[in-house]
One Martini backbone bead per residue (centre of mass of N, CA, C, O) as a GRO file, in nm:
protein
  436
    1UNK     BB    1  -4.019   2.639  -7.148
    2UNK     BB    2  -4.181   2.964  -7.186
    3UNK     BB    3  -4.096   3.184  -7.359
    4UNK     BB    4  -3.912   3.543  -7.241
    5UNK     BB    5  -3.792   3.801  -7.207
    6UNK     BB    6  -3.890   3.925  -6.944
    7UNK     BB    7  -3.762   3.692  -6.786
    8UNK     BB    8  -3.479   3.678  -6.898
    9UNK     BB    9  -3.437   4.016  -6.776
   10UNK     BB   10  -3.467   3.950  -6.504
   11UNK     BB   11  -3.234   3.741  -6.452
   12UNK     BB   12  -3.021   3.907  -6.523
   13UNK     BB   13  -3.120   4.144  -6.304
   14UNK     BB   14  -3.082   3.967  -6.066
   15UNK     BB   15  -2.761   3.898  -6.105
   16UNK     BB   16  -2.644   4.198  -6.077
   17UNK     BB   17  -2.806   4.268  -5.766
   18UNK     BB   18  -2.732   4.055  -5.580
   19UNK     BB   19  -2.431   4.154  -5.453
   20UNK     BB   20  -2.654   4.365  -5.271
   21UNK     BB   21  -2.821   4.184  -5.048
   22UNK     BB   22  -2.644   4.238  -4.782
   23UNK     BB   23  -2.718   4.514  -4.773
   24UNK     BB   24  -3.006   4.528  -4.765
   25UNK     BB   25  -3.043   4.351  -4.557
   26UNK     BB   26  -2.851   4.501  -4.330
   27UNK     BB   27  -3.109   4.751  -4.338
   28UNK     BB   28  -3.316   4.577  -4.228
   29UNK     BB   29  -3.232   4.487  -3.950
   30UNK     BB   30  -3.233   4.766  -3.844
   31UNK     BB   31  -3.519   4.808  -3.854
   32UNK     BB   32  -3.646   4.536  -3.778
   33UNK     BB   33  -3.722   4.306  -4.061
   34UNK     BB   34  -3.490   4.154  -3.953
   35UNK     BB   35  -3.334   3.863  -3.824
   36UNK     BB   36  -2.993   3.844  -3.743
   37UNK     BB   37  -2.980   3.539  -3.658
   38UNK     BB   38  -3.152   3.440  -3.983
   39UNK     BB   39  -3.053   3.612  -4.268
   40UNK     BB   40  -2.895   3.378  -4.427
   41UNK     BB   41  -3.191   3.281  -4.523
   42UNK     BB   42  -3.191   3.478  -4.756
   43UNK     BB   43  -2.954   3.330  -4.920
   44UNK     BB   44  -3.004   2.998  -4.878
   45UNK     BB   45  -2.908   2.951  -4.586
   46UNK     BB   46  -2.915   2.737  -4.368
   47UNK     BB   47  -3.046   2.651  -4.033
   48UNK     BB   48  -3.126   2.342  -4.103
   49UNK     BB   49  -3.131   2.051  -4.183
   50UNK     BB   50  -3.219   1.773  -4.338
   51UNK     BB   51  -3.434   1.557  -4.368
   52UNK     BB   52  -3.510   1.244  -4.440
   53UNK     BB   53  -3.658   1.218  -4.700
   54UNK     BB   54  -3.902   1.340  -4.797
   55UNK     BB   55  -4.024   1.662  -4.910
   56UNK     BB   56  -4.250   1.970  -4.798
   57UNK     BB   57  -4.281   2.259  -4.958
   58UNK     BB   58  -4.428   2.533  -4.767
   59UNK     BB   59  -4.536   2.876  -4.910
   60UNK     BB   60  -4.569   3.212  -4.699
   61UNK     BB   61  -4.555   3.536  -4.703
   62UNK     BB   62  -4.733   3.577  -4.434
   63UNK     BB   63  -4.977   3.593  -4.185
   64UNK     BB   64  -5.223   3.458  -4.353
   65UNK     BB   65  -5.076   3.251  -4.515
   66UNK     BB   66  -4.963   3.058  -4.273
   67UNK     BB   67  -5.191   2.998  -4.111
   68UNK     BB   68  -5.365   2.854  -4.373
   69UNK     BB   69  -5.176   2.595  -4.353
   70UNK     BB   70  -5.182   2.446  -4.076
   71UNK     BB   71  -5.404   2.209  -4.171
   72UNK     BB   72  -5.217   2.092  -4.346
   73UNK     BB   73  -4.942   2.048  -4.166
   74UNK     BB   74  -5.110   1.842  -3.999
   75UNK     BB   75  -5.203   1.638  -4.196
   76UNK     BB   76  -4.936   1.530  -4.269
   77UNK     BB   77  -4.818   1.475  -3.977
   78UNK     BB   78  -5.046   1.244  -3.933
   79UNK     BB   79  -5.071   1.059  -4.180
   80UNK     BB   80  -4.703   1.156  -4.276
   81UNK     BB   81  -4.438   1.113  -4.073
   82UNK     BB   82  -4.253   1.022  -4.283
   83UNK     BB   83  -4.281   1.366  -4.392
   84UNK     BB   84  -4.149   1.632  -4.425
   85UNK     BB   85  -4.169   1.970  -4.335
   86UNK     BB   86  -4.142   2.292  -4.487
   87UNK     BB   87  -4.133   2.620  -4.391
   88UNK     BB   88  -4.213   2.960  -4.560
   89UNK     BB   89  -4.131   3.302  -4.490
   90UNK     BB   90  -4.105   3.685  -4.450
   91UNK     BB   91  -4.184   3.750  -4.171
   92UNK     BB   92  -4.119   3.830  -3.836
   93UNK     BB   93  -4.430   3.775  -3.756
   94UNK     BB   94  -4.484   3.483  -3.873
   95UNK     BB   95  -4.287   3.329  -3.757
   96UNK     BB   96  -4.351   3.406  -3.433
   97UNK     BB   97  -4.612   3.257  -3.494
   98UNK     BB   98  -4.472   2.957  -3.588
   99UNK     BB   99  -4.329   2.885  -3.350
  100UNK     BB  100  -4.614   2.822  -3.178
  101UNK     BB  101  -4.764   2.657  -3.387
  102UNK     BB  102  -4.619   2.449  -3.515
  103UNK     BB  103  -4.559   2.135  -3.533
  104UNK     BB  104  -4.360   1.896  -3.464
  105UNK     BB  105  -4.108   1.889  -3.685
  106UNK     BB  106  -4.162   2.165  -3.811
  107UNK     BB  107  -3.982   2.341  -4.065
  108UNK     BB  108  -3.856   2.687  -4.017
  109UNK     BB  109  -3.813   2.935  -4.293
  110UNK     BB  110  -3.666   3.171  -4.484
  111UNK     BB  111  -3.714   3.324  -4.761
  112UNK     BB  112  -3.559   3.360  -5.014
  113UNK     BB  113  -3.419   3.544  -5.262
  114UNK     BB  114  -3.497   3.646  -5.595
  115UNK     BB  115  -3.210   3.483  -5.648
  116UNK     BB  116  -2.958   3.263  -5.812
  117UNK     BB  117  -2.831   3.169  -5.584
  118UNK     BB  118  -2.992   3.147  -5.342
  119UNK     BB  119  -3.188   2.986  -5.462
  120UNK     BB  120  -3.012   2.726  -5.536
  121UNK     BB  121  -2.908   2.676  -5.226
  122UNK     BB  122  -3.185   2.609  -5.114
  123UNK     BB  123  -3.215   2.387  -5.280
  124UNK     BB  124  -2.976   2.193  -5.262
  125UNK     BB  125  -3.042   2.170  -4.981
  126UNK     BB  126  -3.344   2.034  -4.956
  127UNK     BB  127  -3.514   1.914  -5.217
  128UNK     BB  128  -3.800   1.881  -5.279
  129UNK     BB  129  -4.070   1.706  -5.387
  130UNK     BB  130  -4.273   1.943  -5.278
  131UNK     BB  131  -4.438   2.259  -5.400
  132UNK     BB  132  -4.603   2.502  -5.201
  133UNK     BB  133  -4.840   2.771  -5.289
  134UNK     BB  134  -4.955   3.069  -5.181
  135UNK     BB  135  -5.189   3.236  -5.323
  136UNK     BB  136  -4.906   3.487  -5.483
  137UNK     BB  137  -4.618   3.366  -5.551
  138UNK     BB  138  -4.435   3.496  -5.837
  139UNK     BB  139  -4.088   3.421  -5.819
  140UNK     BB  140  -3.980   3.318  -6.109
  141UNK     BB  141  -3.655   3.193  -5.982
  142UNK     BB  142  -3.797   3.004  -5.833
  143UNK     BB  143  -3.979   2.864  -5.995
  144UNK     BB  144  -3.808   2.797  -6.244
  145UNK     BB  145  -3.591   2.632  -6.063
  146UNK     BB  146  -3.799   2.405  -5.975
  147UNK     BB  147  -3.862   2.319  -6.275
  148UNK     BB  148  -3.624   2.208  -6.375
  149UNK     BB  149  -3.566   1.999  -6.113
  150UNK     BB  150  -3.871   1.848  -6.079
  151UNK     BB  151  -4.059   2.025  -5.884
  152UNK     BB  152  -4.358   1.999  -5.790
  153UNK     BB  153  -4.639   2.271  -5.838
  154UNK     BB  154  -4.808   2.423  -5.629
  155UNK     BB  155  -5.136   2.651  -5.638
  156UNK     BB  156  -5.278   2.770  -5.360
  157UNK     BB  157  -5.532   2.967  -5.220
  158UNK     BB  158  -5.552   3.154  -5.508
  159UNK     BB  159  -5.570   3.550  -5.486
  160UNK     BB  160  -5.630   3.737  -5.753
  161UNK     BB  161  -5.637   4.071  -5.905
  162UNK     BB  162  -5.718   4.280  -6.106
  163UNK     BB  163  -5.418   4.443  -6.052
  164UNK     BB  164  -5.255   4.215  -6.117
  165UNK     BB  165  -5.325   4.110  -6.386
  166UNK     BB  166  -5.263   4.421  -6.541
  167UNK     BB  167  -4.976   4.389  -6.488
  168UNK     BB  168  -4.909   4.111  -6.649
  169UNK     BB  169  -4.989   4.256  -6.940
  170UNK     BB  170  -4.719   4.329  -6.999
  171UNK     BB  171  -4.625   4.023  -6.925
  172UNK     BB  172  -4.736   3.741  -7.085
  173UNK     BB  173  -4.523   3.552  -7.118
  174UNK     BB  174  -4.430   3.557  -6.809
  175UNK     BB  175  -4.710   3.450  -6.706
  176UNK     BB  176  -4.682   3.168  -6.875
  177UNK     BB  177  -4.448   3.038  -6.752
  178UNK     BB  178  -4.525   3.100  -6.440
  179UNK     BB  179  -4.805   2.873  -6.501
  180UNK     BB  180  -4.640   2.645  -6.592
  181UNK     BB  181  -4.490   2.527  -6.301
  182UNK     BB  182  -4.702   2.432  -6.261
  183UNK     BB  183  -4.964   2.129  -6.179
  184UNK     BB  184  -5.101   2.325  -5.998
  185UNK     BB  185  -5.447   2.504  -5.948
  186UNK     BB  186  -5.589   2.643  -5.659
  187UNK     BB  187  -5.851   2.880  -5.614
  188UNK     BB  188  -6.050   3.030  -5.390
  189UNK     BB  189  -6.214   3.172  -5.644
  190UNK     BB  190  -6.385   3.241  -5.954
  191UNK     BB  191  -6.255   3.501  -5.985
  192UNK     BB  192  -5.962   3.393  -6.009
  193UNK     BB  193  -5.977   3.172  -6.197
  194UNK     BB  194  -6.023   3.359  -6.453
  195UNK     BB  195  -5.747   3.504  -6.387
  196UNK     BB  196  -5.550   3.253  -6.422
  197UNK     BB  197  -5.687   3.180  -6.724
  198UNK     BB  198  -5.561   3.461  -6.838
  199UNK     BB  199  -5.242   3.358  -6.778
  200UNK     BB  200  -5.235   3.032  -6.819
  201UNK     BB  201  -5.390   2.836  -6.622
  202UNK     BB  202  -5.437   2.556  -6.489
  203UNK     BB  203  -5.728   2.416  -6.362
  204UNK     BB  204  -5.854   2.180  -6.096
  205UNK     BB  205  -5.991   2.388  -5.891
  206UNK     BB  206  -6.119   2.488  -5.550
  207UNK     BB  207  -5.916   2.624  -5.279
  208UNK     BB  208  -5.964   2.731  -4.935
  209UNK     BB  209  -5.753   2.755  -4.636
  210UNK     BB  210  -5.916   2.931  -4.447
  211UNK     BB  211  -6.161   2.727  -4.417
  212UNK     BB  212  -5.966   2.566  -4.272
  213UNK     BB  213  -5.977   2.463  -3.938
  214UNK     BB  214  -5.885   2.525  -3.607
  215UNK     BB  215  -5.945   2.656  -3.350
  216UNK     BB  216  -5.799   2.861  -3.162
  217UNK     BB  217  -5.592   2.829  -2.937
  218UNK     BB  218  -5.519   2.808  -2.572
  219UNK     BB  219  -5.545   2.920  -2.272
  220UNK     BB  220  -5.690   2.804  -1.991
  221UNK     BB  221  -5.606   2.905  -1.706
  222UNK     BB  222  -5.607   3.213  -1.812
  223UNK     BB  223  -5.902   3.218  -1.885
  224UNK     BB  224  -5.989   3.188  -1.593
  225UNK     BB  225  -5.889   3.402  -1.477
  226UNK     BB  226  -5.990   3.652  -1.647
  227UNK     BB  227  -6.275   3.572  -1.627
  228UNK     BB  228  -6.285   3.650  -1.319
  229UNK     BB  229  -6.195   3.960  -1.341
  230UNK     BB  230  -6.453   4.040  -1.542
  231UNK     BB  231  -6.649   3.866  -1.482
  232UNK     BB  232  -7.005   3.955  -1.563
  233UNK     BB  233  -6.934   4.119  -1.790
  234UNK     BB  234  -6.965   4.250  -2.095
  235UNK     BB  235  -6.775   4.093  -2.398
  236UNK     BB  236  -6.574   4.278  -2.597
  237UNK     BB  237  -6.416   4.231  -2.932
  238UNK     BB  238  -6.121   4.392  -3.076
  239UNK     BB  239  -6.013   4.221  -3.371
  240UNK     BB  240  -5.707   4.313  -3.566
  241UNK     BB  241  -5.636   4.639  -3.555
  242UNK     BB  242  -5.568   4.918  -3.655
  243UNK     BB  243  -5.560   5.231  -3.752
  244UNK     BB  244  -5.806   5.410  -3.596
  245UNK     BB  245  -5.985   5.255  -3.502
  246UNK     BB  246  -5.986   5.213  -3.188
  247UNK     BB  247  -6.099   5.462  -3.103
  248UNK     BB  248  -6.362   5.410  -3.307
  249UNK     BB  249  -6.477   5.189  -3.111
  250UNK     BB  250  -6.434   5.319  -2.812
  251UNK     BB  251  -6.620   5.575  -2.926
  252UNK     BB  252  -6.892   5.424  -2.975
  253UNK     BB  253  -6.957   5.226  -2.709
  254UNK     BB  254  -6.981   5.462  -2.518
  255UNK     BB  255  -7.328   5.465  -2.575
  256UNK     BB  256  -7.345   5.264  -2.388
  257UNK     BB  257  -7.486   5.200  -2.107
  258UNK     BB  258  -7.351   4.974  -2.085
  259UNK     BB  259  -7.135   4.831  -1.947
  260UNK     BB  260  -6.811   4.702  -2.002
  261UNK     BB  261  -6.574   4.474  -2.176
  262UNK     BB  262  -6.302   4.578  -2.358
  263UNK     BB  263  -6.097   4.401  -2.628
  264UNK     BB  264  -5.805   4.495  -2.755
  265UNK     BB  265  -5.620   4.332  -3.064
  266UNK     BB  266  -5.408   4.417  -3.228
  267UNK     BB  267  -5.233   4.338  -3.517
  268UNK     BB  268  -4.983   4.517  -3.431
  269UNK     BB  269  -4.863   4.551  -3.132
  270UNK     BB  270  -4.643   4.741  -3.176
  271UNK     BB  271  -4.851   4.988  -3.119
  272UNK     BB  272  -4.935   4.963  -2.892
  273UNK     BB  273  -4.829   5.242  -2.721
  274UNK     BB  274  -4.963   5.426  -2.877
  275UNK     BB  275  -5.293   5.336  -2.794
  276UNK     BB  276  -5.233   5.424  -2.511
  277UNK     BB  277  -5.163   5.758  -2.562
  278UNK     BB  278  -5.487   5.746  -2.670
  279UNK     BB  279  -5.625   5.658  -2.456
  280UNK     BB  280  -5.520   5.823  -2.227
  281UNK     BB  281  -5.616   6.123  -2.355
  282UNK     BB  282  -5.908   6.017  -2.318
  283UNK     BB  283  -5.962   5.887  -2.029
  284UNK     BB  284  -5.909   5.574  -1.997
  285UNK     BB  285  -5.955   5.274  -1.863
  286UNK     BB  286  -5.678   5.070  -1.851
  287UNK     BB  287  -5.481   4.789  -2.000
  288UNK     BB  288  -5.141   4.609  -2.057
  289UNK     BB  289  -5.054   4.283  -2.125
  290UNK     BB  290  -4.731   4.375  -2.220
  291UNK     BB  291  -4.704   4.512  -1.901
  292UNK     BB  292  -4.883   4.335  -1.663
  293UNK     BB  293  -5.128   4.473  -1.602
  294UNK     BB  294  -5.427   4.490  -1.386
  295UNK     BB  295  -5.726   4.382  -1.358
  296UNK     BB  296  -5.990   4.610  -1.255
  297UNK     BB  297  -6.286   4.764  -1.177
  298UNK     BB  298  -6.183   4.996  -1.341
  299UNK     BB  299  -6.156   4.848  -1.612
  300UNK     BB  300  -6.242   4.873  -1.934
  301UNK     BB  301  -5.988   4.840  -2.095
  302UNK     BB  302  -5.797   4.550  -2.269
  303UNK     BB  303  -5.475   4.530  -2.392
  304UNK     BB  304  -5.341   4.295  -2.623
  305UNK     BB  305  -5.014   4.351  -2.717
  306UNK     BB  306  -4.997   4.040  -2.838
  307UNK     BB  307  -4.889   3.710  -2.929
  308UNK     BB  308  -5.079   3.434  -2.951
  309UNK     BB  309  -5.358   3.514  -2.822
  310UNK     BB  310  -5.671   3.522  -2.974
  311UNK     BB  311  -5.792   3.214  -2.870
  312UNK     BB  312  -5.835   3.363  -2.574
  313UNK     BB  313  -6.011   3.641  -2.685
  314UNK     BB  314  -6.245   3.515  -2.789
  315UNK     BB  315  -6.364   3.361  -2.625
  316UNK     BB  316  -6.433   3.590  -2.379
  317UNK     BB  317  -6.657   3.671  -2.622
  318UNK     BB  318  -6.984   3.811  -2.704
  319UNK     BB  319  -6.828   3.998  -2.918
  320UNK     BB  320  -6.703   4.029  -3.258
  321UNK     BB  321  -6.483   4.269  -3.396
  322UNK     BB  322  -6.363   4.321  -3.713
  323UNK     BB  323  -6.102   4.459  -3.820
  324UNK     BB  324  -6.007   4.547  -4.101
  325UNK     BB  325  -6.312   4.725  -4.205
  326UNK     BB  326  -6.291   5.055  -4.142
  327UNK     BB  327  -6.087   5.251  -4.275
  328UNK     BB  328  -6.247   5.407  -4.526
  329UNK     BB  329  -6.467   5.504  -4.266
  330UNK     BB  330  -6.178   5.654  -4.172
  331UNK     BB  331  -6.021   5.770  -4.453
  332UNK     BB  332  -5.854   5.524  -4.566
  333UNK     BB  333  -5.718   5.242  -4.688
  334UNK     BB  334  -5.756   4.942  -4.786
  335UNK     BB  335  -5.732   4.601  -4.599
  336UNK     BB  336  -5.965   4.376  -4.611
  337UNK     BB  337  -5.968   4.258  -4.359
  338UNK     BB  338  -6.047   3.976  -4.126
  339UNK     BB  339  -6.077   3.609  -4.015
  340UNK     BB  340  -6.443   3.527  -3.928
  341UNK     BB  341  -6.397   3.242  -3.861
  342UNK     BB  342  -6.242   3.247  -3.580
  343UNK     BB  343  -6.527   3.305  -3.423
  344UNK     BB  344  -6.679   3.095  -3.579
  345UNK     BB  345  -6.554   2.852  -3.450
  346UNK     BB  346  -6.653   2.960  -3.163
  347UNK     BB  347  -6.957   3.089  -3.165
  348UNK     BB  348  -6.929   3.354  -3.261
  349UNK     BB  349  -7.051   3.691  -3.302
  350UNK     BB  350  -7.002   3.881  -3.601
  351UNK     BB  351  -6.856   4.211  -3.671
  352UNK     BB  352  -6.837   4.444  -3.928
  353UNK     BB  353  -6.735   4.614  -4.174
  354UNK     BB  354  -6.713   4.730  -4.534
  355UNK     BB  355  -6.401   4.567  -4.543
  356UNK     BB  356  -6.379   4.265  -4.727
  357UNK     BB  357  -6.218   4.191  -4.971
  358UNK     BB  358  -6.067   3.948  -4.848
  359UNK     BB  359  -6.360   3.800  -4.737
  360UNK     BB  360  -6.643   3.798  -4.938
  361UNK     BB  361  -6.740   3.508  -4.926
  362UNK     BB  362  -6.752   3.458  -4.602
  363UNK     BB  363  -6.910   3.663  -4.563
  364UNK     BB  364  -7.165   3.581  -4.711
  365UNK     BB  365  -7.200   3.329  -4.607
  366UNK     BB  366  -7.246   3.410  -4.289
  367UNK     BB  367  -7.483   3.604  -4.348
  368UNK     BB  368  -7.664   3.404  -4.456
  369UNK     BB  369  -7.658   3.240  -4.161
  370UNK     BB  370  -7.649   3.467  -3.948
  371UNK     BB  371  -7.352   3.526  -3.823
  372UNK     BB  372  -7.324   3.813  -3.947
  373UNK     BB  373  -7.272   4.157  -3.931
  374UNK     BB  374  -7.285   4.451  -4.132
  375UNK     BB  375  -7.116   4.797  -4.112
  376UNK     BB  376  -7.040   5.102  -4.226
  377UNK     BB  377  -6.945   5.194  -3.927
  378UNK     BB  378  -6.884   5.234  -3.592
  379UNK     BB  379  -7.136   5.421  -3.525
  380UNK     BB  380  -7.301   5.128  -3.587
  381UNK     BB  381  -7.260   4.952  -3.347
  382UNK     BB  382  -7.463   4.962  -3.118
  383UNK     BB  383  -7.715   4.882  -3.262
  384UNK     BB  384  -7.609   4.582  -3.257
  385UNK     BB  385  -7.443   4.514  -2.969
  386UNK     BB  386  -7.646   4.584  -2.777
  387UNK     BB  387  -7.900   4.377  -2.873
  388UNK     BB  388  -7.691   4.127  -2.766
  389UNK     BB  389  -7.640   4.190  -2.496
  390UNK     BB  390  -7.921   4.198  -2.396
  391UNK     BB  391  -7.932   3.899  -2.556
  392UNK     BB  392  -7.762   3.629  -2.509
  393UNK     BB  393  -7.964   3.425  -2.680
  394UNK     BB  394  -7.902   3.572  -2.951
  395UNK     BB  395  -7.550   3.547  -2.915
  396UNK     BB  396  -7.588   3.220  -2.920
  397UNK     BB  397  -7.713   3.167  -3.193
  398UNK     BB  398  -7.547   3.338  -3.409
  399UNK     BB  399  -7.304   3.151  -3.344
  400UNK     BB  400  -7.372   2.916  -3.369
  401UNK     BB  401  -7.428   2.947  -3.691
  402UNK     BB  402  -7.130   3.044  -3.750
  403UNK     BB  403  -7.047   2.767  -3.666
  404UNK     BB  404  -7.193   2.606  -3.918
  405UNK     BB  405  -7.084   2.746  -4.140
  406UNK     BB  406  -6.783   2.686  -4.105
  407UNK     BB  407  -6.787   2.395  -4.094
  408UNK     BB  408  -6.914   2.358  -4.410
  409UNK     BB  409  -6.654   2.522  -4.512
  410UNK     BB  410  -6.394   2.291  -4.517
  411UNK     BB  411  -6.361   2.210  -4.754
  412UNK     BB  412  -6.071   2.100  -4.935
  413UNK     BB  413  -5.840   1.944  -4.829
  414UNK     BB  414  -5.870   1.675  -4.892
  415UNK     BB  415  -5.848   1.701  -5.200
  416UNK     BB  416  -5.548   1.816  -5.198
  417UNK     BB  417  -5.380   1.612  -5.026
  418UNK     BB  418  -5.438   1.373  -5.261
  419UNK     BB  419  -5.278   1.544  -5.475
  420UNK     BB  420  -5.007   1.528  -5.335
  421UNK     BB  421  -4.968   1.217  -5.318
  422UNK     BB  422  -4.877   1.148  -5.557
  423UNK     BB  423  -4.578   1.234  -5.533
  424UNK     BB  424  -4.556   1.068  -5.336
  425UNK     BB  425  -4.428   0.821  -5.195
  426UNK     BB  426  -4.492   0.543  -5.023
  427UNK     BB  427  -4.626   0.408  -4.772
  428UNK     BB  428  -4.527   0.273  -4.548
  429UNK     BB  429  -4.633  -0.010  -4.377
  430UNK     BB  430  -4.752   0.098  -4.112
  431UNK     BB  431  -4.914   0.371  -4.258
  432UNK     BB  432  -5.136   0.159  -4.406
  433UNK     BB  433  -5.440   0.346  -4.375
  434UNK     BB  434  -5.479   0.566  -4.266
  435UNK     BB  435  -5.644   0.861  -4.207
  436UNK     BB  436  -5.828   1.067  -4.436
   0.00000   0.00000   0.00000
């Protein structure tokens, strides 16, 4: 381990504060923050047994990091039957969704706080064959602690922002002796990756895990009951977005000539409420998914404030725009958007905002494919949007491409999933030779 003072620091000052995590905890749960009745796993308490054999322990910190793990924790229980697999995650809405998401047999906990007990409780609970982290999770006492232990830990579809690198430069040793606990990293684009080896990590190549991954799933009945009820208008799908985008989205199409069914789709449903009050103040006709409303002839707004059902509703349009990208041109701080691939794997053609930094290269890509185009603000959307509703042939070629430049872009699980399996024993014999 690479010697480092401002780590011996952060260790000393995290075991004097520990003692408080019990109430820290229980303040976060009255706001609504922690699940009240699982509670006990942000402390390392296990809430559910440890399966025999092999385990993968891959976490990732919120919801964008836990969905782009999906593909992998497939592939593992493909392959590798007889291999556990855990995830872990800190937020109440990533749980709620990997509740439904995650294939069976592959157990969900909270992830313990960077706290020396807790840290320690976890692990001694699960004990890890390998540890996957996603994205940018450098918590000390979790690494050094599993790095002890002689537990290989990758960092995965890892990307470091030049403000994260700034902090990191304050405590040198701290962050080389922090990436050197990896055995492996690969970082999700090359920008990231020079700013990983300038904080002292060794690369391996890059991989992208949100590049990866099967459509969003459906409830099928649904999609027929609801195509029924929008029957043959043209439908506009306002997925993920965030606060003031909705109503400048919705005033925005209102200049469009043809009528059409508008479906907004909050990142975070508990919005509903406001988003709702805020339709209503506007005299806008609309339903709302999560109180059973039904869509009538004059429902022109469809409220989808649920979780767990995107891939319902991308599916129902003929054109998509991405919320998380207009925040900048509405007075706002960056999103950074969120994943075009979503709608793109599904053939559909998608339309952003001018903030797309969290999703660079994947924007870049789709549009030069021609499956994407971006605007400056909502005010430019009908200009796009219009001449797509008004072609559906045109509607149709575009999502197209949209989708081969998606599916082209899948690369990189094979890759990673090999470098994992060196560390797994080897498969039983019934399971020699199954599909790469």
């Amino acid at each position: 381990m690479i010697f480092s003072p401002a780590l011996i620091a952060y260790r000393l000052l995290t075991r004097l504060l520990e003692p408080l995590a019990p109430r820290l905890l229980d303040a976060r749960v009255k706001k609504g923050k922690e699940d009240p009745a699982r509670v006990d796993e942000r402390l390392g308490l296990a809430g559910a047994a440890r399966p025999a054999g092999p385990l993968i322990w891959i976490h990732g910190v919120s919801v964008g990091e836990a969905l782009s793990i999906l593909p992998l924790v497939e592939r593992i229980r493909k392959d590798r039957p007889d291999v556990g697999v855990l995830v872990t995650t800190g937020t109440l809405t990533s749980a709620q969704i990997l509740a439904t998401r995650l294939p069976p047999g592959v157990i969900h906990q909270f992830a313990p706080v960077d706290a020396p007990s807790a840290v320690a409780s976890f692990l001694d609970h699960w004990r890890p064959t390998i540890g996957v982290f996603v994205e940018s999770e450098l918590w000390p006492n979790l690494l050094t602690a599993a790095k002890k232990r002689s537990v290989p830990l990758a960092l995965v579809s890892a990307r470091i922002t030049d403000k994260t690198v700034e902090g990191w430069r304050k405590a040198p040793g701290m962050a080389r002796a922090l990436t050197a606990c990896f055995a492996h990293v690969w970082p999700q684009d090359q920008a990231s990756a020079e700013r990983l080896a300038a904080m002292g990590a060794r690369i391996d190549g890059q991989v992208n895990l949100k590049l990866s991954g099967e459509p969003l799933p459906y409830d099928k009945g649904e999609f027929g009951r609801l195509s029924a009820l929008i029957d043959d208008r043209p439908v506009v799908v306002a997925a993920s977005t965030h606060e003031h985008e909705e109503m400048a989205v919705v005033g925005a199409l209102d200049h469009l000539a043809e009528r059409l069914f508008l479906i907004v789709v909050p990142r975070h449903p508990e919005r509903g409420e406001e988003i709702a009050r805020n339709l209503a103040a506007d005299g806008y006709s609309f339903a709302r998914r999560s109180l059973g409303q039904p869509i009538t002839d004059m429902t022109d707004i469809y409220l989808a404030d649920t979780l767990g059902e995107l891939g319902l509703f991308l599916r129902l349009g003929d054109v998509i725009v991405m919320g998380g990208s207009f925040a900048p041109a509405l007075g706002g701080g960056s999103v950074g958007g969120h994943n075009p691939l979503e709608p793109a794997r599904l053939g559909k053609p998608v339309v952003t905002g001018p903030d797309a930094s969290n999703w660079t290269a994947v924007t870049r890509m789709l549009k030069q494919s021609g499956g994407l185009v971006s605007v400056l603000s909502p005010a430019e959307l009908p200009g796009v949007v219009g001449p797509l509703l008004a072609d559906p042939d045109a509607a149709r070629d575009m999502g197209e491409r949209a989708r081969r430049a998606a599916t082209e872009a899948a690369a990189g699980l094979d890759r990673l999933w090999l470098a994992l399996q060196a560390h797994l024993p080897a498969a039983p014999r019934g399971l020699a030779g199954r599909r790469r």
